[in-house]
mmJSON file of the N, C-alpha and C atoms, coordinates in Angstrom:
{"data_MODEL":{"atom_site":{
"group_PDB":["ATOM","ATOM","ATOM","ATOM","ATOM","ATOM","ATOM","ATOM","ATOM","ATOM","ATOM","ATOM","ATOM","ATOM","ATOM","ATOM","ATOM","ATOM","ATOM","ATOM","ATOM","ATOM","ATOM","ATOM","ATOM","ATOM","ATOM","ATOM","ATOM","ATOM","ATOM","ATOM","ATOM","ATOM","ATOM","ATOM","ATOM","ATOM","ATOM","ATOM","ATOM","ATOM","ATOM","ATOM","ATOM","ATOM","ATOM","ATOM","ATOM","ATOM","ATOM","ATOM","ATOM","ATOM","ATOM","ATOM","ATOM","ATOM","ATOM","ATOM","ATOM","ATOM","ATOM","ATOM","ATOM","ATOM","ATOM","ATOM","ATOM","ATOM","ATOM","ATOM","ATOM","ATOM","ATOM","ATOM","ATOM","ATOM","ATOM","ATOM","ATOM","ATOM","ATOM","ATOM","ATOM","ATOM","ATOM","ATOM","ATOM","ATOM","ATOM","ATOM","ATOM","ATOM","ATOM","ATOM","ATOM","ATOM","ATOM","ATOM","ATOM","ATOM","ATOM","ATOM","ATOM","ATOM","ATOM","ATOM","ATOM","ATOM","ATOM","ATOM","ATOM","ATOM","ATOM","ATOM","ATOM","ATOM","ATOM","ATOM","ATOM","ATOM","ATOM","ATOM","ATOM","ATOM","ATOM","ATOM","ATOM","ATOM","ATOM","ATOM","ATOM","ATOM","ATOM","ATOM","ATOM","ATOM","ATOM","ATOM","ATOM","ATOM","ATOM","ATOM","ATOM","ATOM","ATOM","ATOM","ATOM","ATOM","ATOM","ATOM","ATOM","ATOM","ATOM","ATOM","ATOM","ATOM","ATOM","ATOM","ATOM","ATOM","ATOM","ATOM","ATOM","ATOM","ATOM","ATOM","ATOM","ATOM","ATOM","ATOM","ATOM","ATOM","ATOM","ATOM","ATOM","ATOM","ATOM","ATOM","ATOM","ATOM","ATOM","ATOM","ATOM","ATOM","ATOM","ATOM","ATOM","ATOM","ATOM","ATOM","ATOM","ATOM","ATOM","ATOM","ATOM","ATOM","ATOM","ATOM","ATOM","ATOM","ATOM","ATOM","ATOM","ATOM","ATOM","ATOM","ATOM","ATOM"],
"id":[1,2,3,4,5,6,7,8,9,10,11,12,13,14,15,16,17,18,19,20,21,22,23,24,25,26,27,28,29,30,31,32,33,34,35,36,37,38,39,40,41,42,43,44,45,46,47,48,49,50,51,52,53,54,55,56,57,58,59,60,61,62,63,64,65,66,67,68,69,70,71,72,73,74,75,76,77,78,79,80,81,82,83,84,85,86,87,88,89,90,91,92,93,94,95,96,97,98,99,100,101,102,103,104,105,106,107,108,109,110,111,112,113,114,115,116,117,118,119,120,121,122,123,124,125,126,127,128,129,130,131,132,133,134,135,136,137,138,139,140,141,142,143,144,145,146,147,148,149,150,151,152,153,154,155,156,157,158,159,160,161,162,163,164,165,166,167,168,169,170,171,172,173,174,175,176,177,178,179,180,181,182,183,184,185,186,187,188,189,190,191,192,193,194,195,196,197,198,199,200,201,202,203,204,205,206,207,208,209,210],
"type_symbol":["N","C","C","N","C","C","N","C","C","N","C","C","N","C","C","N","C","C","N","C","C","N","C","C","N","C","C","N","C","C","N","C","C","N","C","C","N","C","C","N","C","C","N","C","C","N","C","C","N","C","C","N","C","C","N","C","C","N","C","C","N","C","C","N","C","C","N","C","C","N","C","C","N","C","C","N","C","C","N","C","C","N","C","C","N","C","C","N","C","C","N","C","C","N","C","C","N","C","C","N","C","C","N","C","C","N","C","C","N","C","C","N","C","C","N","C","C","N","C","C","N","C","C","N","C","C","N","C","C","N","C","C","N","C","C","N","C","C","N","C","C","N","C","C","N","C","C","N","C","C","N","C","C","N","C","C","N","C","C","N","C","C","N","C","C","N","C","C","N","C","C","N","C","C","N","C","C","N","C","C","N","C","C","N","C","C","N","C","C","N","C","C","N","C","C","N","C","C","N","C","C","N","C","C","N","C","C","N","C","C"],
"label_atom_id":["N","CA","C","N","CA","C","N","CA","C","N","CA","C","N","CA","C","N","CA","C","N","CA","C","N","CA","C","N","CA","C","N","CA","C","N","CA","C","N","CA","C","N","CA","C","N","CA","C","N","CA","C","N","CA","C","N","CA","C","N","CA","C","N","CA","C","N","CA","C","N","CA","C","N","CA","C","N","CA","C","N","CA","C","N","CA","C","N","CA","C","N","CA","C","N","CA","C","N","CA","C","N","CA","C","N","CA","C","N","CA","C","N","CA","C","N","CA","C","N","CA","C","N","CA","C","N","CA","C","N","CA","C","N","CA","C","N","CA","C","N","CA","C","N","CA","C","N","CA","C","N","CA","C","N","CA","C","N","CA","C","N","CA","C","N","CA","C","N","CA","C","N","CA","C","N","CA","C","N","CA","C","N","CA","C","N","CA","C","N","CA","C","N","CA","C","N","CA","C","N","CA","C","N","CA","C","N","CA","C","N","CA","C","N","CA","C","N","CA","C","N","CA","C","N","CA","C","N","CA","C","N","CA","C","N","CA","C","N","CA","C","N","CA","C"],
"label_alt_id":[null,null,null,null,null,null,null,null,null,null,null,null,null,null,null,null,null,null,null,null,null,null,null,null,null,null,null,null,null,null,null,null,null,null,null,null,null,null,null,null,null,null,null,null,null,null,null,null,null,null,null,null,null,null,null,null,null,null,null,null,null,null,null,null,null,null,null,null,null,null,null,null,null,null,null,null,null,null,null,null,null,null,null,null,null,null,null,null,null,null,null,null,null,null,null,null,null,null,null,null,null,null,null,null,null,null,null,null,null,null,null,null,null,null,null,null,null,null,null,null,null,null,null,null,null,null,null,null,null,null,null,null,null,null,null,null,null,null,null,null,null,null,null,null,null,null,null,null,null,null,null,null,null,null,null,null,null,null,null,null,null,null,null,null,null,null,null,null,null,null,null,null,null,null,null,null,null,null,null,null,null,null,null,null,null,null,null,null,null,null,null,null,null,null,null,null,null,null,null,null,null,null,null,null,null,null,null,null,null,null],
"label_comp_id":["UNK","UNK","UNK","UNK","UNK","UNK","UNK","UNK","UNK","UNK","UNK","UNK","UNK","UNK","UNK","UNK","UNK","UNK","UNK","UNK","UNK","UNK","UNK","UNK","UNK","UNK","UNK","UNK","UNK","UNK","UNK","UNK","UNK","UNK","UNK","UNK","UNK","UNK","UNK","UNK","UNK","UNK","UNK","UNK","UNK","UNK","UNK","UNK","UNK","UNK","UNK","UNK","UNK","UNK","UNK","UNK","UNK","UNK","UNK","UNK","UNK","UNK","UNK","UNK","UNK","UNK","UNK","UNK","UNK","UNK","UNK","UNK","UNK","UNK","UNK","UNK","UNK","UNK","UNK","UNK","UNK","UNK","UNK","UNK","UNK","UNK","UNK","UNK","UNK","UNK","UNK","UNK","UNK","UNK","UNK","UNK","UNK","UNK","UNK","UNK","UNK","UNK","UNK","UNK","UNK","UNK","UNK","UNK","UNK","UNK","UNK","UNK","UNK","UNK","UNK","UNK","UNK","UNK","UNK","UNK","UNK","UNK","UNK","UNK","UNK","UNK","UNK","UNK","UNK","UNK","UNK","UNK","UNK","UNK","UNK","UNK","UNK","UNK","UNK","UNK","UNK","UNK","UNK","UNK","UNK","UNK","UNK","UNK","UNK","UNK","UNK","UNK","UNK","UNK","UNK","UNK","UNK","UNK","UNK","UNK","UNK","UNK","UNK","UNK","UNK","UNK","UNK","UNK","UNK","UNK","UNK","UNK","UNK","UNK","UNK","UNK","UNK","UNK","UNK","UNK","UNK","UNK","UNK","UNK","UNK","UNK","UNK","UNK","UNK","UNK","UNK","UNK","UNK","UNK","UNK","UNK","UNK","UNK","UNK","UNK","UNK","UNK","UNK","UNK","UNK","UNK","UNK","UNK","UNK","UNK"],
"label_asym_id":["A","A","A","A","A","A","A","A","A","A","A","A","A","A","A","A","A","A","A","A","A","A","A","A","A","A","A","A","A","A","A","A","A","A","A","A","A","A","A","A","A","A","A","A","A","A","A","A","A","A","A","A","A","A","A","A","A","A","A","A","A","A","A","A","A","A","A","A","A","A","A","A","A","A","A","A","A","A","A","A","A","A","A","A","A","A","A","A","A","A","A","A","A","A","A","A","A","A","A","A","A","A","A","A","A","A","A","A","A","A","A","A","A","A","A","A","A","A","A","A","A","A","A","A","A","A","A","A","A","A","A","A","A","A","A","A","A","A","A","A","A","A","A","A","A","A","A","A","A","A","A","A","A","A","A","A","A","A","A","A","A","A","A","A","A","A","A","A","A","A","A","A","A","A","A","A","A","A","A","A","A","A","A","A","A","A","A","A","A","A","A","A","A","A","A","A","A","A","A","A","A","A","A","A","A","A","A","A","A","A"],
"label_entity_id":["1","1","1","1","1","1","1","1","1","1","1","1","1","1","1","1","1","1","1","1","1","1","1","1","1","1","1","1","1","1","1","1","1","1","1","1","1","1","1","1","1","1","1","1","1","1","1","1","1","1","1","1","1","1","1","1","1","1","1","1","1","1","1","1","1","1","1","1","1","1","1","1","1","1","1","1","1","1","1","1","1","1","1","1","1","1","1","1","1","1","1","1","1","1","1","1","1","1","1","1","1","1","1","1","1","1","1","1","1","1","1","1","1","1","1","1","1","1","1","1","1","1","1","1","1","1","1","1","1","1","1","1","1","1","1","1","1","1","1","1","1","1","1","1","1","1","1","1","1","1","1","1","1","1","1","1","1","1","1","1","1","1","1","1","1","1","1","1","1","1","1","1","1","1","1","1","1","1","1","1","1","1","1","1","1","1","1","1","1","1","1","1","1","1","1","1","1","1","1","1","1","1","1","1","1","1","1","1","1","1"],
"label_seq_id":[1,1,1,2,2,2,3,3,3,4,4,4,5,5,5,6,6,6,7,7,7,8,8,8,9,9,9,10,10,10,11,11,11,12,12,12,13,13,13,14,14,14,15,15,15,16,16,16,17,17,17,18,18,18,19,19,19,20,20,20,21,21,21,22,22,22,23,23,23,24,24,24,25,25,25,26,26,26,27,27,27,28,28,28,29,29,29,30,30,30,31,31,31,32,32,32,33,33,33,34,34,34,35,35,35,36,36,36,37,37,37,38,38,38,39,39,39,40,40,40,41,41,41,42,42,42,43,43,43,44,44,44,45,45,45,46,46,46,47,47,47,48,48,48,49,49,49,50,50,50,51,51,51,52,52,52,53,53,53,54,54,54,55,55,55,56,56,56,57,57,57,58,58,58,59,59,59,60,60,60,61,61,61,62,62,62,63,63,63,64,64,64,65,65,65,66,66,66,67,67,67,68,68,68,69,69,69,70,70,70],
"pdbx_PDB_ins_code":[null,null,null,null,null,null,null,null,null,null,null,null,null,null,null,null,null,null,null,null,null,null,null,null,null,null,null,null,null,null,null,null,null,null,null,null,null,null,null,null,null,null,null,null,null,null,null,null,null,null,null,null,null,null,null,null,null,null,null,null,null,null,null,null,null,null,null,null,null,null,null,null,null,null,null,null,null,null,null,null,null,null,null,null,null,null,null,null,null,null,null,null,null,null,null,null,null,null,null,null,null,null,null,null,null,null,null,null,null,null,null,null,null,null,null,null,null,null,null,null,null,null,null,null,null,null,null,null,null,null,null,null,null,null,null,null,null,null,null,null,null,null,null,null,null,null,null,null,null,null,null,null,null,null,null,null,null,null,null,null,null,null,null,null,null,null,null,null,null,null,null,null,null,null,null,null,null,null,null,null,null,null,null,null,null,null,null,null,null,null,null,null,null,null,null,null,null,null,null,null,null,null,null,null,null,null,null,null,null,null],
"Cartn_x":[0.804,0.0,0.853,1.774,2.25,3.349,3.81,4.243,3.036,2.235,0.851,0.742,0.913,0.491,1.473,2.828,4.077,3.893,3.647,3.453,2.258,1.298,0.652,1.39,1.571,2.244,4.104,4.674,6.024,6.074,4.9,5.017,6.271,6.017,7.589,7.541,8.625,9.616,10.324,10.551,11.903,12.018,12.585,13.397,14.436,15.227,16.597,16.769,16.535,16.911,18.617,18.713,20.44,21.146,20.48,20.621,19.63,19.505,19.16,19.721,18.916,20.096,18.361,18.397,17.328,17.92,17.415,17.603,16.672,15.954,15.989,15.36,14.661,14.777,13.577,12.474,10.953,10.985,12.075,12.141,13.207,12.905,13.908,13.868,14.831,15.112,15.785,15.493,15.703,15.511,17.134,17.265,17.146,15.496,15.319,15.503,16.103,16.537,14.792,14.301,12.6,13.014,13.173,12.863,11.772,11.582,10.486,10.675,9.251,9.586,9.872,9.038,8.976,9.669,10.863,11.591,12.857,13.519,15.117,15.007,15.726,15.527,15.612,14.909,14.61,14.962,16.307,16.233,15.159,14.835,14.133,14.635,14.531,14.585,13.13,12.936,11.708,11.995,10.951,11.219,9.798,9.843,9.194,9.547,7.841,7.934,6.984,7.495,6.42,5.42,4.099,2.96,2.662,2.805,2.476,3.227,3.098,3.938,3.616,3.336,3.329,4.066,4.778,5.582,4.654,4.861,4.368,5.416,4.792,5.416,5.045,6.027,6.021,5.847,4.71,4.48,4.418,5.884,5.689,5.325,4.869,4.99,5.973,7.067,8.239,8.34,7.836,7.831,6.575,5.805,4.484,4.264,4.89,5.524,6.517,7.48,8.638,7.717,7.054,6.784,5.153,4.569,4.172,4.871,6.017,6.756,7.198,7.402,7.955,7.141],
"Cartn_y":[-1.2,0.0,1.272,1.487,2.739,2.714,1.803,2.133,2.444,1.845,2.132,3.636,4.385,5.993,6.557,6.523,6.972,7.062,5.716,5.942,7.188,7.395,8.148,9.608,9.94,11.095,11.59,10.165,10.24,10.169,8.993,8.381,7.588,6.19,5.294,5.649,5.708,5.613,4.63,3.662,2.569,1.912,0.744,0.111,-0.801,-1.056,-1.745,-3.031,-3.893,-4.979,-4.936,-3.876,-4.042,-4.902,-6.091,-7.257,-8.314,-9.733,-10.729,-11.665,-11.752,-12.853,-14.044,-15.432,-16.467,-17.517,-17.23,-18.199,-18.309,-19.11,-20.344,-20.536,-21.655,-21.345,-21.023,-20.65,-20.304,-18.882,-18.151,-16.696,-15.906,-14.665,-13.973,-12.24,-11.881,-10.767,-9.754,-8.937,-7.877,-6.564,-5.828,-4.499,-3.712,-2.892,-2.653,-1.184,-0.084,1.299,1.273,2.167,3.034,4.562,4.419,5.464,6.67,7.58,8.527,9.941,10.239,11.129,12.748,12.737,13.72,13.662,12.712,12.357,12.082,12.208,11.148,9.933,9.181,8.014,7.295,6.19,5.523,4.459,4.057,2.603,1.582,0.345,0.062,-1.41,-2.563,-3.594,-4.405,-4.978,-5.958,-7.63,-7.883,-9.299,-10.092,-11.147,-12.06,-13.266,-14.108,-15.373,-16.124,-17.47,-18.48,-18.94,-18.857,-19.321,-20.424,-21.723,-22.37,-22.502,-21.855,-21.389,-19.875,-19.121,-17.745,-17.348,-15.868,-14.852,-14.289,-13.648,-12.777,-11.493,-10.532,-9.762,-9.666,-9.874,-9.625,-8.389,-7.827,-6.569,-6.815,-6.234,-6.656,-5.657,-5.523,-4.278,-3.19,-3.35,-2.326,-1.891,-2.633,-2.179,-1.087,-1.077,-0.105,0.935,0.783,1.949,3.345,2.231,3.095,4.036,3.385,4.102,5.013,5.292,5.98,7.359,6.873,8.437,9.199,8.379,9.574,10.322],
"Cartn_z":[0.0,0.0,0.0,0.788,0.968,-0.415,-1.117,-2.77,-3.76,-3.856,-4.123,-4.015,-2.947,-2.529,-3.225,-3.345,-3.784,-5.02,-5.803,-7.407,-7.481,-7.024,-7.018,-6.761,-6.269,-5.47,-6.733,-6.889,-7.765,-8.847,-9.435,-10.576,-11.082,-10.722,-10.923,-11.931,-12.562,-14.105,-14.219,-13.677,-13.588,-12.646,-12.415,-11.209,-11.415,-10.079,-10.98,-9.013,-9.498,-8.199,-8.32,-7.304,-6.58,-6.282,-5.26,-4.878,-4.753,-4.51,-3.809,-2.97,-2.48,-1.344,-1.363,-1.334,-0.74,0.521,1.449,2.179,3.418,3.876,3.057,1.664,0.647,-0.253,-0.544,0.54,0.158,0.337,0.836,1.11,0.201,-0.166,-1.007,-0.506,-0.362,-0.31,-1.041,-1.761,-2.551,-2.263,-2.705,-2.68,-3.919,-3.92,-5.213,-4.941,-6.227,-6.1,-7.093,-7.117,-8.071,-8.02,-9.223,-10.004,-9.976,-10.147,-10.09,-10.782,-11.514,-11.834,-11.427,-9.937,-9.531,-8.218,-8.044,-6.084,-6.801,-6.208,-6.196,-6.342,-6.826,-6.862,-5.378,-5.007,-3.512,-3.717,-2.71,-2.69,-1.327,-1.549,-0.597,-0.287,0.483,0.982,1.086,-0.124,0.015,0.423,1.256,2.013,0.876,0.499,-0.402,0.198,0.022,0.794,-0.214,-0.492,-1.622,-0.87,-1.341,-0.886,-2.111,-2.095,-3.443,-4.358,-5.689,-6.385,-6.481,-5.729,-5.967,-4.884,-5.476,-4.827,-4.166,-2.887,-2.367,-1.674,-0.972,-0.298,0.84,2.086,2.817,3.837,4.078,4.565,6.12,7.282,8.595,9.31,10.418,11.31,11.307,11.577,11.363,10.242,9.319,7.827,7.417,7.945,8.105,8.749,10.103,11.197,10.045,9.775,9.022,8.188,7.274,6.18,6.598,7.705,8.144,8.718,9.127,9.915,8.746,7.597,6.438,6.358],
"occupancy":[1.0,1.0,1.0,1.0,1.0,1.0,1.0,1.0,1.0,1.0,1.0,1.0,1.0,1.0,1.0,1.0,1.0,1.0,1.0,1.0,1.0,1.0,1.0,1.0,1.0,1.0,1.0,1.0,1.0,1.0,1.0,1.0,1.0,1.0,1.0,1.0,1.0,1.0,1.0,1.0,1.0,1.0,1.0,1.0,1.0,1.0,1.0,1.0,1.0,1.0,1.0,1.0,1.0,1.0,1.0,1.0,1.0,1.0,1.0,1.0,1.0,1.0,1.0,1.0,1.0,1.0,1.0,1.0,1.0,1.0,1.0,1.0,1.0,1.0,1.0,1.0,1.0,1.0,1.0,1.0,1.0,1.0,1.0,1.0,1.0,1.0,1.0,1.0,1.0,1.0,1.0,1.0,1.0,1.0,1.0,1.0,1.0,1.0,1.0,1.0,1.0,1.0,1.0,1.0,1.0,1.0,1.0,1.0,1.0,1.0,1.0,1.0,1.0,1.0,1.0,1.0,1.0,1.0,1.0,1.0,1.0,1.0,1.0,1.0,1.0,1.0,1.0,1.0,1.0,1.0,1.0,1.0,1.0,1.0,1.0,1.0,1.0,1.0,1.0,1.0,1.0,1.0,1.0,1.0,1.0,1.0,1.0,1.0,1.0,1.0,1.0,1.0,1.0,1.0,1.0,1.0,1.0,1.0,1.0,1.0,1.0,1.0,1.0,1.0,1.0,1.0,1.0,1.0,1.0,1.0,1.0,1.0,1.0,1.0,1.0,1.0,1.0,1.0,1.0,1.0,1.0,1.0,1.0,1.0,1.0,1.0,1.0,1.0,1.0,1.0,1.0,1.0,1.0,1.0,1.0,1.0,1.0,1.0,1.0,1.0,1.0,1.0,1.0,1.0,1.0,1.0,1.0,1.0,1.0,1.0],
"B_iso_or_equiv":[0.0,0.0,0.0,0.0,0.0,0.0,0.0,0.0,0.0,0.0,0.0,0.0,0.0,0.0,0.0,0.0,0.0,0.0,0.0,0.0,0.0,0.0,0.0,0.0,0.0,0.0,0.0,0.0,0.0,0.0,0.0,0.0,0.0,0.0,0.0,0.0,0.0,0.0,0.0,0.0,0.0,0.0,0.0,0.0,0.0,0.0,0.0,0.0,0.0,0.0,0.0,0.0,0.0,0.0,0.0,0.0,0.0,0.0,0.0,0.0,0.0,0.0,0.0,0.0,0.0,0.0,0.0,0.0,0.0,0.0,0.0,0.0,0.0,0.0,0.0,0.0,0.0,0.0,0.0,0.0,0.0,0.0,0.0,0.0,0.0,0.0,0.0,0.0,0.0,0.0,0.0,0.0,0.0,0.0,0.0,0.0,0.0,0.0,0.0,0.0,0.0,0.0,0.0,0.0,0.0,0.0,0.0,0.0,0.0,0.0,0.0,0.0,0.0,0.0,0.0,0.0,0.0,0.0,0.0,0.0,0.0,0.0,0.0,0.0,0.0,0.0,0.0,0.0,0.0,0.0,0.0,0.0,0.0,0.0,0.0,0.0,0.0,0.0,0.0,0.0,0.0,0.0,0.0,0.0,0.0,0.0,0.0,0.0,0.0,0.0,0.0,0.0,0.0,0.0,0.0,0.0,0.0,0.0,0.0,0.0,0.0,0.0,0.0,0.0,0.0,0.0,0.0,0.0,0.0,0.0,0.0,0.0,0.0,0.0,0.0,0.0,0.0,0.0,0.0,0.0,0.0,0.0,0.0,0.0,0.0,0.0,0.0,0.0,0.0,0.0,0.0,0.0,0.0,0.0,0.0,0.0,0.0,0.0,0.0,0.0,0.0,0.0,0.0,0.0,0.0,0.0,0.0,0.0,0.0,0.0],
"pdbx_formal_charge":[null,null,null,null,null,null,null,null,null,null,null,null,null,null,null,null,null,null,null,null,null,null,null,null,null,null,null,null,null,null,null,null,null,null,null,null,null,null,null,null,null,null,null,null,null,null,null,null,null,null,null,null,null,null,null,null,null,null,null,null,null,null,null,null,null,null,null,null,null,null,null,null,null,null,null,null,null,null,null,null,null,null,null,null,null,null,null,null,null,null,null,null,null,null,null,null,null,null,null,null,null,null,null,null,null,null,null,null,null,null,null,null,null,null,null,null,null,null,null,null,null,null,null,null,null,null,null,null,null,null,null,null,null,null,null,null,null,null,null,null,null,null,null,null,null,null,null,null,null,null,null,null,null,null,null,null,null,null,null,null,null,null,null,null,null,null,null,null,null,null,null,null,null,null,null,null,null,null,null,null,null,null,null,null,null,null,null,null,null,null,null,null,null,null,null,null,null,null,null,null,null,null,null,null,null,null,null,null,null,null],
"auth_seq_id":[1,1,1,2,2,2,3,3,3,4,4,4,5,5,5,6,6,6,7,7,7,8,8,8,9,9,9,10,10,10,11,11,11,12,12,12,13,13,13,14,14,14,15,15,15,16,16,16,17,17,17,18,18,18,19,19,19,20,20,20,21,21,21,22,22,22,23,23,23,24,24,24,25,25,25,26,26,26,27,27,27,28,28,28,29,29,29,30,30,30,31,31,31,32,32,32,33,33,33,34,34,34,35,35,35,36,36,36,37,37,37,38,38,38,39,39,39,40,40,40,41,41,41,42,42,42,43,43,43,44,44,44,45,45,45,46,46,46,47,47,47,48,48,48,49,49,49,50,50,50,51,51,51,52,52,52,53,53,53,54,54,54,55,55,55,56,56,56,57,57,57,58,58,58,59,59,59,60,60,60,61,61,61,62,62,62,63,63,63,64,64,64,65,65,65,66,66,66,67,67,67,68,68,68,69,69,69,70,70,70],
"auth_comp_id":["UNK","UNK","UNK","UNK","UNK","UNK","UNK","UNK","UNK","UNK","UNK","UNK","UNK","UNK","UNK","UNK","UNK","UNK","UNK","UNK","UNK","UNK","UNK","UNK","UNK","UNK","UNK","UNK","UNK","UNK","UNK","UNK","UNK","UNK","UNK","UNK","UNK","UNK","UNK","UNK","UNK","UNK","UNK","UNK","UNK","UNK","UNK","UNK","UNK","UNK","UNK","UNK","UNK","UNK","UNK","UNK","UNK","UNK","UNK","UNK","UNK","UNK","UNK","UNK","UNK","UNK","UNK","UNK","UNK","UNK","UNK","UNK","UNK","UNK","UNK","UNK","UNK","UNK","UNK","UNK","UNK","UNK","UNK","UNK","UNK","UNK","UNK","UNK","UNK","UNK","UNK","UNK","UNK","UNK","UNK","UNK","UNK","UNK","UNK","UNK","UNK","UNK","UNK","UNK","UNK","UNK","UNK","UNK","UNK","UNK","UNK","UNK","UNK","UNK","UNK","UNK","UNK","UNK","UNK","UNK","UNK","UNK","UNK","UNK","UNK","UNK","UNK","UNK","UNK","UNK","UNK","UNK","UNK","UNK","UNK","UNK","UNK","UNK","UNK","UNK","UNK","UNK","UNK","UNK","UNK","UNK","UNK","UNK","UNK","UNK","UNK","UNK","UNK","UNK","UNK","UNK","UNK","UNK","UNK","UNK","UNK","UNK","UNK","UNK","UNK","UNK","UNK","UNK","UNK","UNK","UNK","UNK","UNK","UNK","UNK","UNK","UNK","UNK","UNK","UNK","UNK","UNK","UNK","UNK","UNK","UNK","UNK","UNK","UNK","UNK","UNK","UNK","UNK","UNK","UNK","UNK","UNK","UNK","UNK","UNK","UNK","UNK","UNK","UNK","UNK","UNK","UNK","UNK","UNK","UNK"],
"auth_asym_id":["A","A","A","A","A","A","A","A","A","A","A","A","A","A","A","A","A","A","A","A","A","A","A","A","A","A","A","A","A","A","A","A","A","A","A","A","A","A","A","A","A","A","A","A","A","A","A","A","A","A","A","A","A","A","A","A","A","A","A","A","A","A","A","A","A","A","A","A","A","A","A","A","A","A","A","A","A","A","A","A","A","A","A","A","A","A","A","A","A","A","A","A","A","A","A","A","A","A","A","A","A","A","A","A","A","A","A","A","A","A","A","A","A","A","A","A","A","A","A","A","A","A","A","A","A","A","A","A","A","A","A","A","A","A","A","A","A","A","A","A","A","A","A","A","A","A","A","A","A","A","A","A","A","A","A","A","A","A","A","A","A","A","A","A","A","A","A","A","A","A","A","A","A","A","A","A","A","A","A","A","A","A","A","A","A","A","A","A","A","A","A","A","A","A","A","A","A","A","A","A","A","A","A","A","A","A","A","A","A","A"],
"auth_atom_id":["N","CA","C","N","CA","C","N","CA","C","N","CA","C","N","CA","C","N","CA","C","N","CA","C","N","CA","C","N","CA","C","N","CA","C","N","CA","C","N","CA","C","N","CA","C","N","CA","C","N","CA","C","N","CA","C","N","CA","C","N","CA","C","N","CA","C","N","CA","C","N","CA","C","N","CA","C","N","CA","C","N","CA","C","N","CA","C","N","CA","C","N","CA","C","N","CA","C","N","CA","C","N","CA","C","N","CA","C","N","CA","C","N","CA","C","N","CA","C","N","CA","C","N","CA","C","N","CA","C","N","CA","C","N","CA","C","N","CA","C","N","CA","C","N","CA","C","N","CA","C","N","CA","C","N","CA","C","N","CA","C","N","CA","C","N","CA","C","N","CA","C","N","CA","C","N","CA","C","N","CA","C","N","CA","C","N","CA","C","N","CA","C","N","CA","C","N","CA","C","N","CA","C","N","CA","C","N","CA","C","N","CA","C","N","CA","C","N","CA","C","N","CA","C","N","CA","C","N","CA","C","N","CA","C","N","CA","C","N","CA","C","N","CA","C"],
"pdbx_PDB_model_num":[1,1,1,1,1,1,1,1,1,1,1,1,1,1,1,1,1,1,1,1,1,1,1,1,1,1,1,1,1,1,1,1,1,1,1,1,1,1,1,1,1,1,1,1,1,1,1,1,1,1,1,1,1,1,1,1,1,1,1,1,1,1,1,1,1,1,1,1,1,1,1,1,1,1,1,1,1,1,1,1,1,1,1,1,1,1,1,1,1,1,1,1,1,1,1,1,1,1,1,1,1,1,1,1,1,1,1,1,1,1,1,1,1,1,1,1,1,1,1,1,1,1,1,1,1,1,1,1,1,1,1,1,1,1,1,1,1,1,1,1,1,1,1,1,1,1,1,1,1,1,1,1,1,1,1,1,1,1,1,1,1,1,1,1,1,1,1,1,1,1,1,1,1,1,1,1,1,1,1,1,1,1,1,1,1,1,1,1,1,1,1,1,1,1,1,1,1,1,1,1,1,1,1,1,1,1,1,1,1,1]
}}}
């Protein structure tokens, strides 16, 4: 949700996955930099977990807190 508000507010233009790291092998973590047209570019730290065969995202508490105080 709160990237959801941003594209609204920035308008992504781009993104570029910095890193991954998986471990164990149902979890993945990625450092993605987004683009925008109207901000600096933002890097962020997304946590992803397999449900099935689908990706998901992991949205935790501290992760919701954070992006409220901005």
């Amino acid at each position: 949700m709160p990237m959801m508000a941003e594209n609204q507010s920035h308008t992504y233009t781009g993104y570029q996955i910095l890193s991954q790291r998986s471990s164990p092998p149902d979890t993945a973590i990625m450092e993605v930099e987004t683009d925008m047209a109207s901000a600096p570019p933002k890097t962020d730290t997304l946590n992803f977990q397999r449900f099935g065969h689908d990706w998901r995202i992991v949205i935790d508490e501290t992760t919701v807190r954070n992006e409220l105080k901005r």
